[in-house]
N, C-alpha and C positions, 0 to 999 in steps of 0.2 A: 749153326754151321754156315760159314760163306762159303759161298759159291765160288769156283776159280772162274770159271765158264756161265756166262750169261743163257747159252741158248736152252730151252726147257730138255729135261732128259727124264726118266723110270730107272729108278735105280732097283737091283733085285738083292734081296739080301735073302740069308740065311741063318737065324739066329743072328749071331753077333756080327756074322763075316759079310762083306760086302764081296758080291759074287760078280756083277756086272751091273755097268751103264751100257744106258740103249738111247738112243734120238728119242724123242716125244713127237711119233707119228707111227702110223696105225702098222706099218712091218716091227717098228720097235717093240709096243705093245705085244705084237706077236710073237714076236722071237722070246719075248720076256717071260709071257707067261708059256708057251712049250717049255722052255728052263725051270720055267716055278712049279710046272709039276711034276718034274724028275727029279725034284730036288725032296717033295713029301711036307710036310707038317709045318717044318719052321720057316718055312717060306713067305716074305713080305715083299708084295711091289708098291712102291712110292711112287709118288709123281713130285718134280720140282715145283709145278703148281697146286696140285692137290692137296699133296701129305700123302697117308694112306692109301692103296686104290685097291688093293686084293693083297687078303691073307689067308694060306691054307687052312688054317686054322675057320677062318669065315666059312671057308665052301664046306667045313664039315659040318658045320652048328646050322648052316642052310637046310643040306642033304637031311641031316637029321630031322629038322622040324617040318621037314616035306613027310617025311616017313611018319610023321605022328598023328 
């Protein structure tokens, strides 16, 4: 994927749909993940530098092995 936009962004998807872009600084991150858990399960935040940085899917597989 090229980038149009240089400056680092969190993108939030949903499944397939891409839900929103947010800045790559610490209100974006926040607003991103408030949205990623209203959103439930298929929810993935990226980072333009990272890749990956949280998937709902992770927090469940966490909770669960804490519970074990």
């Amino acid at each position: 994927m090229i980038m149009k936009d240089k400056r680092p962004t969190y993108t939030l998807w949903n499944g397939v749909q891409l839900i929103k872009t947010y800045p790559h600084t610490r209100e974006g991150m926040d607003s991103a993940m408030e949205k990623a858990m209203e959103l439930g399960i298929g929810a993935k935040l990226y980072s333009s530098r990272d890749d990956l940085v949280w998937s709902a899917r992770m927090d469940v597989e966490d909770w669960a092995a804490d519970q074990s």
